[in-house]
C-alpha positions as CSV (number, residue, x, y, z in Angstrom):
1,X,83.2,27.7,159.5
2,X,85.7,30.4,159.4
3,X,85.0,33.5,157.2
4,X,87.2,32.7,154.7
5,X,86.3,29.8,153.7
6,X,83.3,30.5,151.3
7,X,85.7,33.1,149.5
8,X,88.5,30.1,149.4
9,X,85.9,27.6,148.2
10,X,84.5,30.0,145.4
11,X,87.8,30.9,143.8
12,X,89.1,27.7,144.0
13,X,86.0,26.2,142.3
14,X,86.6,29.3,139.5
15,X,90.8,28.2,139.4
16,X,89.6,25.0,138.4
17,X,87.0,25.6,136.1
18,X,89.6,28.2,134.0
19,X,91.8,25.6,133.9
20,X,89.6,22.9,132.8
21,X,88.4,25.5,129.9
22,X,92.2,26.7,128.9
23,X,93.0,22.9,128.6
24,X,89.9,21.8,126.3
25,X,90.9,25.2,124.3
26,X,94.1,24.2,123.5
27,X,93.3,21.1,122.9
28,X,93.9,21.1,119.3
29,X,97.6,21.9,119.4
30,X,97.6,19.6,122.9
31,X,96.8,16.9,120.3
32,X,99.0,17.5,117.7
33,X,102.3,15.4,117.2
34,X,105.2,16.6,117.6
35,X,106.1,19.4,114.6
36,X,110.0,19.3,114.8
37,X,109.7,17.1,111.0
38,X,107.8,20.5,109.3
39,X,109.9,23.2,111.2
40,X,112.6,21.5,110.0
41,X,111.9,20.8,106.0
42,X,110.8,24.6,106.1
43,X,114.2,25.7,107.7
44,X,116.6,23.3,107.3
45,X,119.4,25.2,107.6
46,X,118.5,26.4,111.1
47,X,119.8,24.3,114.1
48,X,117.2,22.7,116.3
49,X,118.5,24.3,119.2
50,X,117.5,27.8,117.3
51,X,113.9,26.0,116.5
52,X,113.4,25.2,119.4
53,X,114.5,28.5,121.4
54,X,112.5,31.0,119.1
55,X,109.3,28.6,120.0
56,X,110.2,28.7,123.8
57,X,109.7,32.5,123.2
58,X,106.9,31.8,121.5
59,X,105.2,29.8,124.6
60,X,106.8,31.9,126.8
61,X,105.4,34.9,126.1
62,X,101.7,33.4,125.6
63,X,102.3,31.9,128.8
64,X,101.3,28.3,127.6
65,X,103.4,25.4,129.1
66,X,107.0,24.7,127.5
67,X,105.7,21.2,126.8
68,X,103.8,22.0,123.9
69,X,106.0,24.0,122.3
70,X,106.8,21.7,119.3
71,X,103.2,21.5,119.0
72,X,103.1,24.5,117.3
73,X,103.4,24.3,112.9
74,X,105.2,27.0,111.4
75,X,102.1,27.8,109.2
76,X,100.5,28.6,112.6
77,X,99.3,31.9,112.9
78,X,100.5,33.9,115.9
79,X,96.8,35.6,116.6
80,X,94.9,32.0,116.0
81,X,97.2,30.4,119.2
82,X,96.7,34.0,121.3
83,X,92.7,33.8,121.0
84,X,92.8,30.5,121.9
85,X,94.1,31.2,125.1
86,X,91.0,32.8,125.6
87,X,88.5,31.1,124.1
88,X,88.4,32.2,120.4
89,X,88.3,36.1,121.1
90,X,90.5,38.9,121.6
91,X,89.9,39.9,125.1
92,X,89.3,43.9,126.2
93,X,92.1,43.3,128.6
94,X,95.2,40.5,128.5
95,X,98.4,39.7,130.0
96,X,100.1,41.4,127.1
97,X,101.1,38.1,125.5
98,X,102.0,39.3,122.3
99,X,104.1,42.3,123.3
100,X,106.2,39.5,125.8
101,X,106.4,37.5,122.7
102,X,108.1,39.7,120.6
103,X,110.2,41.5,124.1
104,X,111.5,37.2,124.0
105,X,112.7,37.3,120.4
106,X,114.1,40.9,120.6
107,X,116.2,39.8,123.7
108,X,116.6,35.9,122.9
109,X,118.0,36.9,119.2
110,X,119.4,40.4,120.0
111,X,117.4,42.4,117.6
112,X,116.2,45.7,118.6
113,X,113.2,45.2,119.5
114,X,111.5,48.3,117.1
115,X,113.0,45.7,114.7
116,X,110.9,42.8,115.8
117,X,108.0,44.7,115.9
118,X,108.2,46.0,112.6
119,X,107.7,42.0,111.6
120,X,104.3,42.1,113.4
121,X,101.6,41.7,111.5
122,X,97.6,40.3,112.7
123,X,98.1,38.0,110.1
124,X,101.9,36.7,110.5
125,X,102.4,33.3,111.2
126,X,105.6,31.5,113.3
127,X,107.1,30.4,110.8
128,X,107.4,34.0,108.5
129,X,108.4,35.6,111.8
130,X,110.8,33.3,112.0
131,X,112.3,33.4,108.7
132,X,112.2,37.2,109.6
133,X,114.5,36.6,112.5
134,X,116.8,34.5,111.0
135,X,117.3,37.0,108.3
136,X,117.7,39.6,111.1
137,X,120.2,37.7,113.2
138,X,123.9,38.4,112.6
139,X,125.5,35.3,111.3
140,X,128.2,35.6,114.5
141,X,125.4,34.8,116.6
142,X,124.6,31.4,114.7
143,X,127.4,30.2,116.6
144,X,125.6,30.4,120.0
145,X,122.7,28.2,118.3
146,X,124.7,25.9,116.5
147,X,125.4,23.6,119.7
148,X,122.1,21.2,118.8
């Protein structure tokens, strides 16, 4: 066998297993229905095409897969769905999730992004940072979001 073939075979065994463990992790919001019906009742002024892109921010910076992001409840606290990712803790070291989270809004919504992060808080859930943004977006822009 060729040299490299151990290291192959060990971090491809260690790929799979992280994935198998990030998939029964998220399993809880995997198995959710979809949670278009609650985002909407809370907001229902807001378009769904707004809805929809302030969660693809919201999965986008946590880097989970853009197919769940109606899985997410706006009563769903930001820090519950990042220490899921891995594995109910906070990590010492991440992929700076949350900071890419609020980077998506700051850009997505153009808010300055010292704005958005004066919203942070450990305990703020998707749907008040949402309510936060739409207070925070001009009204001019509601035209680009209105399309859906």
């Amino acid at each position: 066998m060729p040299d490299w073939f151990y290291p192959c075979l060990v971090a491809s065994i260690l790929g799979i297993y992280h994935y198998l463990k990030y998939r029964h992790d998220m399993k809880p919001y995997r198995n959710r229905s979809c949670t278009g019906r609650p985002w909407k009742l809370r907001f229902p002024n807001s378009s769904k095409y707004k809805i929809r892109t302030f969660l693809e921010c919201f999965v986008d910076g946590m880097a989970i897969s853009s197919r769940l992001r109606l899985k997410f409840h706006p009563d769903d606290l930001v820090m519950d769905v990042y220490k899921t990712t891995y594995g109910g803790k906070v990590p010492l070291a991440d992929m700076m999730e949350c900071e890419t989270f609020l980077e998506n809004l700051s850009e997505e919504f153009d808010i300055e992004l010292a704005q958005v992060e004066s919203m942070w808080r450990e305990d703020v859930t998707l749907g008040e940072l949402f309510s936060k943004i739409q207070l925070n977006t001009d009204k001019s822009n509601d035209l680009h979001y209105a399309g859906a």
